[in-house]
PAZAPA-4460 file (N, C-alpha, C; in steps of 0.05 Angstrom, whole numbers, plus 32768, in hexadecimal, padded with zeros to 4 digits):
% residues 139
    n_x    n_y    n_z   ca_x   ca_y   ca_z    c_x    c_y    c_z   seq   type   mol
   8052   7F46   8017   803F   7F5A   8010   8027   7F55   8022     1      X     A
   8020   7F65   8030   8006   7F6C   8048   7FEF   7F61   803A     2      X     A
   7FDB   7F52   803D   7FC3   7F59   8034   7FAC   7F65   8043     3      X     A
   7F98   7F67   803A   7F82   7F74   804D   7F6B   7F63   8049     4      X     A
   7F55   7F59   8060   7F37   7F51   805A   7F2F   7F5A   804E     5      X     A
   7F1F   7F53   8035   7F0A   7F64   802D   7EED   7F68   8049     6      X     A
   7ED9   7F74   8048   7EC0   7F6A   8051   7EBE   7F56   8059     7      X     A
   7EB0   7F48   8045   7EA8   7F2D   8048   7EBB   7F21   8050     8      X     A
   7EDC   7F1E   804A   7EEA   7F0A   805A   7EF0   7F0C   807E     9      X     A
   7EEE   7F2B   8082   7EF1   7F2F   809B   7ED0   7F29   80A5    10      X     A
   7EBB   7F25   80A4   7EA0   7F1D   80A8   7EA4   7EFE   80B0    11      X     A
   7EB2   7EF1   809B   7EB9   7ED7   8098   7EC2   7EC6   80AF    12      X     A
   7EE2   7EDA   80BA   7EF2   7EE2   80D4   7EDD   7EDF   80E9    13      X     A
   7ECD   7EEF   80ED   7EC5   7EEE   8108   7EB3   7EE6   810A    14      X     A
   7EA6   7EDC   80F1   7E89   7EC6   80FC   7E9A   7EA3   80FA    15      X     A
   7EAA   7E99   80F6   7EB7   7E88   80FE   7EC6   7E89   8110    16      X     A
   7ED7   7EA2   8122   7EE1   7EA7   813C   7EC9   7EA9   8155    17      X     A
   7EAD   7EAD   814C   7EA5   7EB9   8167   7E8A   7E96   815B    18      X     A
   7E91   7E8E   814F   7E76   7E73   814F   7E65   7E7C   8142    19      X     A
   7E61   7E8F   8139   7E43   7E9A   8128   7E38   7E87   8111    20      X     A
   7E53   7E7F   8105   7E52   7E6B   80E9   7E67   7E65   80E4    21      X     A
   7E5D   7E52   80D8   7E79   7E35   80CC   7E82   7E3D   80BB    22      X     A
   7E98   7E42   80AF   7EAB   7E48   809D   7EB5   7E3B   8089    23      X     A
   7EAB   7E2B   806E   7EB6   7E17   806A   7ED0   7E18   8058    24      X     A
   7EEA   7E02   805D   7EFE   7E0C   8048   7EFD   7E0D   8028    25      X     A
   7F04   7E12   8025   7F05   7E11   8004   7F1C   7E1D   7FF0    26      X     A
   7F24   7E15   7FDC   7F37   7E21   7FD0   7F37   7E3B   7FC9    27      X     A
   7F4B   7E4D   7FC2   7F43   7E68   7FC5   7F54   7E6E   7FA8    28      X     A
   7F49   7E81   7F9B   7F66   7E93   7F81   7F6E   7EA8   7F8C    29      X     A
   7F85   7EAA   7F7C   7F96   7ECA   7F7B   7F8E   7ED5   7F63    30      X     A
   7F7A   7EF2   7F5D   7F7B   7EFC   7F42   7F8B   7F15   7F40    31      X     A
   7F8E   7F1B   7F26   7FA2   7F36   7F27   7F8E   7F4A   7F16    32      X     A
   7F94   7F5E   7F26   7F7D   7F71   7F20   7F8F   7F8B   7F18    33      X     A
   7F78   7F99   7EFE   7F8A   7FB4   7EFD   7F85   7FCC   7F09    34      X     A
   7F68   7FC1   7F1E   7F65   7FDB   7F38   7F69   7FD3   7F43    35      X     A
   7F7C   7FE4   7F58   7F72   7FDC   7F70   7F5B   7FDB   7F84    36      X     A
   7F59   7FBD   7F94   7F33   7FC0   7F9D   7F35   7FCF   7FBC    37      X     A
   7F16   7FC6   7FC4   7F19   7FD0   7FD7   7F08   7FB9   7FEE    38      X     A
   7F02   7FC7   8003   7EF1   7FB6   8010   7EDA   7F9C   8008    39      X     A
   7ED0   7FB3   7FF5   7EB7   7FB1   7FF2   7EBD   7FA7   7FD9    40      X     A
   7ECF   7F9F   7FBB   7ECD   7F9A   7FB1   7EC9   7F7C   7FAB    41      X     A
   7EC5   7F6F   7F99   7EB1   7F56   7F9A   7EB8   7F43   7F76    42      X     A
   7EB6   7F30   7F72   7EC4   7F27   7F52   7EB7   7F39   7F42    43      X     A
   7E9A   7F3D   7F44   7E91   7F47   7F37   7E90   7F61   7F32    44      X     A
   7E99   7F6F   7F40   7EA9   7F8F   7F42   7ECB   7F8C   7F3C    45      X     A
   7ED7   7F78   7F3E   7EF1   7F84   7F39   7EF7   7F87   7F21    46      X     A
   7F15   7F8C   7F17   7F17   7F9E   7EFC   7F38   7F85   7EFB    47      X     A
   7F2C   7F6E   7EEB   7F41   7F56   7EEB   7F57   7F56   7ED3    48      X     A
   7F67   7F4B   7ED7   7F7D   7F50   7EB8   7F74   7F37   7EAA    49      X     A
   7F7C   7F45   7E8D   7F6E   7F33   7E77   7F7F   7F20   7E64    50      X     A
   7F8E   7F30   7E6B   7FA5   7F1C   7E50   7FA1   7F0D   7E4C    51      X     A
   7FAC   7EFA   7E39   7FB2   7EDF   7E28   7FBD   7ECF   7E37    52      X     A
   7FB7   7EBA   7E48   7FC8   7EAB   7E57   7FCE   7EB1   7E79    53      X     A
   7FBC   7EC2   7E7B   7FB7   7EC9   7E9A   7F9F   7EB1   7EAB    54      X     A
   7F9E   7EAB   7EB9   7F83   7E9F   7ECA   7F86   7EA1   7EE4    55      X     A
   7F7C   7EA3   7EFC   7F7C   7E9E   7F17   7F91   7E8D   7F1C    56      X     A
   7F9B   7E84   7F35   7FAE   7E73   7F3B   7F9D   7E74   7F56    57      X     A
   7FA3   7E54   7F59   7F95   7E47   7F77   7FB1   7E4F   7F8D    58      X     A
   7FA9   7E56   7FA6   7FB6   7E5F   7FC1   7FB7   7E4C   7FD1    59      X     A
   7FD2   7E43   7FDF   7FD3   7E36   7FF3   7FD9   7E3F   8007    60      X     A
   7FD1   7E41   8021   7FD4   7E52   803A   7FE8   7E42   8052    61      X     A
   7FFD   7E4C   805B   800C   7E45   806B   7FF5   7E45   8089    62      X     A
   7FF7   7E29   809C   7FE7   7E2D   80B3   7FEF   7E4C   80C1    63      X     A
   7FE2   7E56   80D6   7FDA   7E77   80D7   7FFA   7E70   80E7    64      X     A
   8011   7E85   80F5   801C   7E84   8108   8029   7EA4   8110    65      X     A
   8038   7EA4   812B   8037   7EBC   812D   8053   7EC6   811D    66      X     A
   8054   7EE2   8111   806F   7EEC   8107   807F   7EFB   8118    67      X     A
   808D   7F0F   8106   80A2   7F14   811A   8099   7F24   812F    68      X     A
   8083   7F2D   812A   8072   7F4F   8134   8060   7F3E   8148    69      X     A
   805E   7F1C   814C   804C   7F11   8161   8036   7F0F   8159    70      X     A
   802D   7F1D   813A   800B   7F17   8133   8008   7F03   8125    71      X     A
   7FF6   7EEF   8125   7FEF   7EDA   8113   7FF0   7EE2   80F4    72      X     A
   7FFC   7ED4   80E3   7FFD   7ED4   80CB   7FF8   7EBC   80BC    73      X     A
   7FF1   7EBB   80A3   7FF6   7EAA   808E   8002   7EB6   8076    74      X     A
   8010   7EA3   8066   8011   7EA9   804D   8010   7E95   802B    75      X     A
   8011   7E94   801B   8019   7E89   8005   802C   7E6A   8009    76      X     A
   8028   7E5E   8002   803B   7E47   800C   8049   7E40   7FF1    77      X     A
   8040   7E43   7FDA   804A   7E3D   7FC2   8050   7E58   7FB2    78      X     A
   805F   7E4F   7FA0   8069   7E68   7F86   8055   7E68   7F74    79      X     A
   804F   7E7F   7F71   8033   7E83   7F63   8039   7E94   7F45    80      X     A
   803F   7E86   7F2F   8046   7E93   7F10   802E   7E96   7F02    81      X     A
   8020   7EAA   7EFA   800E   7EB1   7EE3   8028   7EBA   7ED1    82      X     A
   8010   7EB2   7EBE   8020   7EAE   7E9E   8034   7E91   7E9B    83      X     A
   803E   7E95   7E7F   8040   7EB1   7E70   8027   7EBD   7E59    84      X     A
   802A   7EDB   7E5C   8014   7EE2   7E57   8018   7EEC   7E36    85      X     A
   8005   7EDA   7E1B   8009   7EDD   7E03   8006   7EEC   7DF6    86      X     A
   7FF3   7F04   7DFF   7FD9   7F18   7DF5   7FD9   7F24   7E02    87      X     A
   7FC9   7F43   7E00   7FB8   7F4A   7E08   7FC2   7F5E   7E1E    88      X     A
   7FDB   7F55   7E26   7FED   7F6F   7E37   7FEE   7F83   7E3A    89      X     A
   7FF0   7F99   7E49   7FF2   7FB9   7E42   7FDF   7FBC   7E5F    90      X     A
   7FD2   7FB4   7E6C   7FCC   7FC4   7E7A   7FDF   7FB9   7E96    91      X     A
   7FD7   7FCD   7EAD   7FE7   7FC8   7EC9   7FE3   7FC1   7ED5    92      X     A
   7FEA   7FAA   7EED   7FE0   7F9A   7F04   7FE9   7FAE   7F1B    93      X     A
   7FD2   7FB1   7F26   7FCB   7FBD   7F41   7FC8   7FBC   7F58    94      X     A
   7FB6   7FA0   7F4E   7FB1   7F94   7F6D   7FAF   7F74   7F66    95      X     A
   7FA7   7F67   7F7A   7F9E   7F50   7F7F   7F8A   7F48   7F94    96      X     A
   7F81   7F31   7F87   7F62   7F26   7F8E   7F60   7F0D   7F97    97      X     A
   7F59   7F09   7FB1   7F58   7EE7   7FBE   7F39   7EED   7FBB    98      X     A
   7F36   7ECF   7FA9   7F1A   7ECE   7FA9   7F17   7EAB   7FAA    99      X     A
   7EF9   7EAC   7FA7   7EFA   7E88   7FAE   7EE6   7E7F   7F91   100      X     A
   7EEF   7E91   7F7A   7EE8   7E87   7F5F   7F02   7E84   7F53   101      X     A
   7EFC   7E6B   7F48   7F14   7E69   7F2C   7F18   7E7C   7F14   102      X     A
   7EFE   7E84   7F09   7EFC   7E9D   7EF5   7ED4   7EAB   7EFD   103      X     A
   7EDE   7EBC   7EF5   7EBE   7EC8   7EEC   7EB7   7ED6   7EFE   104      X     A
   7EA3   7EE5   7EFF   7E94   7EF1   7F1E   7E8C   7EED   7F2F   105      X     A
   7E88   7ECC   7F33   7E7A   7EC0   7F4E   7E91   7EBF   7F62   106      X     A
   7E82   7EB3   7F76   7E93   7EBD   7F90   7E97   7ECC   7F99   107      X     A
   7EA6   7ECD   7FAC   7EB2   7EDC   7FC5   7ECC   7EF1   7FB8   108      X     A
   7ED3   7F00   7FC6   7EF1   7F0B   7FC1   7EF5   7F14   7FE5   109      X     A
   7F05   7F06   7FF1   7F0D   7F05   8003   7F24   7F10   8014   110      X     A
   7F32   7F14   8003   7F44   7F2E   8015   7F58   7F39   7FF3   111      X     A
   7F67   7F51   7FFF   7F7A   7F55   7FE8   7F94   7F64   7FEB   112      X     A
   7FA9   7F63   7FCF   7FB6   7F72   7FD7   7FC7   7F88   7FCF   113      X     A
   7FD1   7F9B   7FCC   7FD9   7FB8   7FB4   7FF5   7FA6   7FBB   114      X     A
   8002   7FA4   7F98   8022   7F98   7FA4   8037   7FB0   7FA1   115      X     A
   804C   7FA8   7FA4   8060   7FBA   7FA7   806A   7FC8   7F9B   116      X     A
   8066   7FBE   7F7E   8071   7FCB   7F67   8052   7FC3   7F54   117      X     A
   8045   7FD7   7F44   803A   7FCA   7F2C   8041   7FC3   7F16   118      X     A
   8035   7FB1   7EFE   8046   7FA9   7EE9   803A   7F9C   7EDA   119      X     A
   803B   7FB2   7EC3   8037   7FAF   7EAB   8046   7F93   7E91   120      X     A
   8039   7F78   7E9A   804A   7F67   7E8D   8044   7F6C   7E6C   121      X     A
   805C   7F67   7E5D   8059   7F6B   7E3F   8055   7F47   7E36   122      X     A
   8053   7F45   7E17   804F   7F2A   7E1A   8068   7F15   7E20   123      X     A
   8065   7EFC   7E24   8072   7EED   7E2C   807C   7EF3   7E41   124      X     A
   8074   7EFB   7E51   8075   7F05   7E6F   806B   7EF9   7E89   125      X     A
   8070   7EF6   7E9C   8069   7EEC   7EB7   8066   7EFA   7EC8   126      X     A
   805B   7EF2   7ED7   805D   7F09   7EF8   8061   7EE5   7F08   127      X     A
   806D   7EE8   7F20   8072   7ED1   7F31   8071   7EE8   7F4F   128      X     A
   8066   7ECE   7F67   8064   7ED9   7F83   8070   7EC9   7F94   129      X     A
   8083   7ECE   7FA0   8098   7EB9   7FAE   8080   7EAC   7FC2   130      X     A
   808E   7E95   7FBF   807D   7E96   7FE6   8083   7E98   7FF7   131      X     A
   8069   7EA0   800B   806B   7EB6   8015   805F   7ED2   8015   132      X     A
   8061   7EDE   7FF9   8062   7EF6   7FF7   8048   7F01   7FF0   133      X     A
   802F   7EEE   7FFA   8018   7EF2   8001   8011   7EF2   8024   134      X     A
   800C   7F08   802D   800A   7F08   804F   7FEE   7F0F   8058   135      X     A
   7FE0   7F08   8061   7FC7   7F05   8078   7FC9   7F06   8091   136      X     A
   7FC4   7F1A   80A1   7FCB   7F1A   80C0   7FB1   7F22   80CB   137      X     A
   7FB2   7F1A   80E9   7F99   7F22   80F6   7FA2   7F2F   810C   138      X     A
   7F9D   7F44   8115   7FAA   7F54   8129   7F8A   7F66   813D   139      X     A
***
């Protein structure tokens, strides 16, 4: 699944490509959102799922390399399971959110992505992301 920069992550991009500023690493989440965002959206603007047993999950990024298309990529290096979720179910996941908070509004939201299918988990339910199946490209 494609993702896109938000703003700020593509800002991020080219003031550490062109020397402007230092970039420091840091751990990043995946959130699941039941809008989809946009550019410009931010923790504190997105619209996050609530359930019982949901939280962020920390991201590990494969080093960048080129794919089949020749553009630099990264992706997901680990299997990424939220849930299972106990409560609170019924609404729809839309999108998703790389941000560099564990919960709450602070931070960054750094790029994102609409997935392929949305899905409405009921309880005792999961959603899982192969790895992989988080993509970042720079073209």
């Amino acid at each position: 699944m494609p993702g896109e920069f938000s703003n700020v992550g593509a800002f991020d991009a080219l003031d550490s490509i062109t020397g402007r500023a230092t970039i420091t690493s840091g751990t990043t989440y995946l959130a699941l959102l039941t809008a989809v965002p946009t550019d410009t959206t931010t923790p504190a603007t997105m619209t996050e799922y609530t359930a019982t047993g949901y939280s962020r999950l920390a991201v590990t990024w494969s080093p960048p390399a080129l794919n089949g298309s020749s553009i630099p990529e990264t992706s997901n290096t680990a299997l990424l399971t939220f849930g299972p979720f106990t409560g609170g179910t019924g609404a729809t996941i839309s999108g998703l959110a790389l941000v560099t908070s564990s919960s709450g509004t602070s931070g960054v939201l750094k790029a994102w992505w609409t997935p392929d299918v949305n899905r409405t988990p009921a309880v005792n339910d999961y959603i899982q992301l192969a790895i992989g199946a988080l993509k970042l490209t720079v073209d």
